[in-house]
C-alpha positions in Angstrom: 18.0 1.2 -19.7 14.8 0.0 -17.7 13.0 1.7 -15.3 9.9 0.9 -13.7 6.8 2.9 -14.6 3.9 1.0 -13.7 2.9 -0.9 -10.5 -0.4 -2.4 -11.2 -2.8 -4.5 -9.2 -5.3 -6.9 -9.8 -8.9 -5.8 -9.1 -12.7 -6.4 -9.6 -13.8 -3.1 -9.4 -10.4 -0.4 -10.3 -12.4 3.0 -9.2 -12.8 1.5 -5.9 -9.7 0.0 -4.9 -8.2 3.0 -6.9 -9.9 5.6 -4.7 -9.3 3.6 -1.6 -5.3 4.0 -2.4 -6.0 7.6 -3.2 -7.4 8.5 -0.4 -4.4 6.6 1.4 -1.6 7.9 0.2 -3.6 11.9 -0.7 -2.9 11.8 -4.2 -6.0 11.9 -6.9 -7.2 9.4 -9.1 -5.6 10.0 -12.7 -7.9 12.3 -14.6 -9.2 9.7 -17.5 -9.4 6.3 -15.5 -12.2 4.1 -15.6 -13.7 0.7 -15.1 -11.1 -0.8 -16.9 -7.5 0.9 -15.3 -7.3 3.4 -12.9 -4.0 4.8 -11.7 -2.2 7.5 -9.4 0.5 9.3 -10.2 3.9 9.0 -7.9 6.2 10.8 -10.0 7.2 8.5 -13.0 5.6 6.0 -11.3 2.1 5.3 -11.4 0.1 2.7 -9.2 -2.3 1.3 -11.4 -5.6 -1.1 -11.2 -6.9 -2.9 -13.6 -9.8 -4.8 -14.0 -9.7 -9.2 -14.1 -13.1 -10.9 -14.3 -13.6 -13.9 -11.8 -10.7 -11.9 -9.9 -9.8 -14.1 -6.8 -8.5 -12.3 -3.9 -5.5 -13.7 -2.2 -6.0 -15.4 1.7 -2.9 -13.9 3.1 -1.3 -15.7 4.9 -2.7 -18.9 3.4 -0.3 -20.2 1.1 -3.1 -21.8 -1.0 -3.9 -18.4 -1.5 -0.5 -16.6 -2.0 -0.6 -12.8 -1.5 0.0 -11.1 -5.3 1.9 -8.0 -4.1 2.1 -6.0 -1.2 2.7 -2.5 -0.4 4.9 -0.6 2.4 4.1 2.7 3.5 6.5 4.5 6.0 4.5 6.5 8.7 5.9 9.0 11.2 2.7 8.3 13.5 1.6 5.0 12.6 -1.3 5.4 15.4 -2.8 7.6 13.7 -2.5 6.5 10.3 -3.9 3.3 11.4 -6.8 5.4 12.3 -6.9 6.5 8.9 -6.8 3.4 7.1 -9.0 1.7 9.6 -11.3 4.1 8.9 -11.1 4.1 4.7 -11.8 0.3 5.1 -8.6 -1.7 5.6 -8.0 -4.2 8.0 -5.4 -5.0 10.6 -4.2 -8.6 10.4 -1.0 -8.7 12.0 1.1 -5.9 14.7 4.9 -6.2 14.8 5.5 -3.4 16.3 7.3 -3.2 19.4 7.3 -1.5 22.5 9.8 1.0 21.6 7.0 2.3 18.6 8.8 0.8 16.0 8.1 -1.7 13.7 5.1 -2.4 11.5 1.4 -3.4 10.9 -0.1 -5.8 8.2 -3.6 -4.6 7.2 -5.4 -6.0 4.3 -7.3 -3.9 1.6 -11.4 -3.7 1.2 -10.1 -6.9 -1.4 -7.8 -8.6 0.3 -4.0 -7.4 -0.9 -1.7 -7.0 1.8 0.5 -3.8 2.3 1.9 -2.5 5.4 2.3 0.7 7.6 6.1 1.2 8.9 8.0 3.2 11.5 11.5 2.4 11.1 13.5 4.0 14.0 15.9 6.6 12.3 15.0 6.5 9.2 14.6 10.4 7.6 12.8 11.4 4.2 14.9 13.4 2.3 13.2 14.8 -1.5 10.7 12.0 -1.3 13.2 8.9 -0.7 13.8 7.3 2.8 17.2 7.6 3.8 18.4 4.3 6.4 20.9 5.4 9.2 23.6 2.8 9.4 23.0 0.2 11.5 24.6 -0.7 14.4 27.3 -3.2 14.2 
């Protein structure tokens, strides 16, 4: 049987990118990280950081510069959790959201990994897992 367990993500410096994510998605930093690999804890899953010398951040779009990963985060008010994230030090690169509020929003890290913020009309979380409507035919 295989099941995922780890997520982890390139960094030069794992506290900071790991507290950056922390503060993100309000979990803590996993008591015992350091400069080396940092995680959170998501269940079974953890999202983890470790350290690459020389790291290289990715250009994203720029296919030169491929993104490595990204990240989506669905958001009941993504206003305000743009706010947020804004305010933690991620940038905004690209809004795809429409006029009806759904939709979603590229921002970029403090190093330059992608992830997004999503509002998916009629989509409900039910014991931690999104649960899609059926769509319209």
């Amino acid at each position: 049987m295989l099941r995922l367990t780890d997520f982890i993500i390139d960094c030069p410096d794992t506290m900071k990118l790991a507290a950056f994510y922390s503060e993100v998605v309000g979990l803590p930093v996993k008591e015992g990280s350091n400069a080396d690999w940092a995680s959170i804890e998501f269940g079974d899953i953890e999202l983890a950081f470790i350290q690459v010398e020389d790291y290289r951040a990715p250009q994203w779009p720029d296919s030169e510069h491929p993104k490595q990963f990204h990240l989506d985060f669905e958001v009941d008010d993504i206003e305000a959790e743009q706010r947020r994230v804004l305010s933690l030090g991620a940038t905004l690169e690209r809004d795809c959201v429409g006029s009806s509020g759904y939709g979603f929003r590229v921002y970029s890290d403090p190093i330059g990994h992608p992830f997004c913020l999503c509002r998916n009309k009629g989509v409900q979380w039910i014991d931690q897992r999104p649960v899609w409507p059926e769509r319209d035919q």
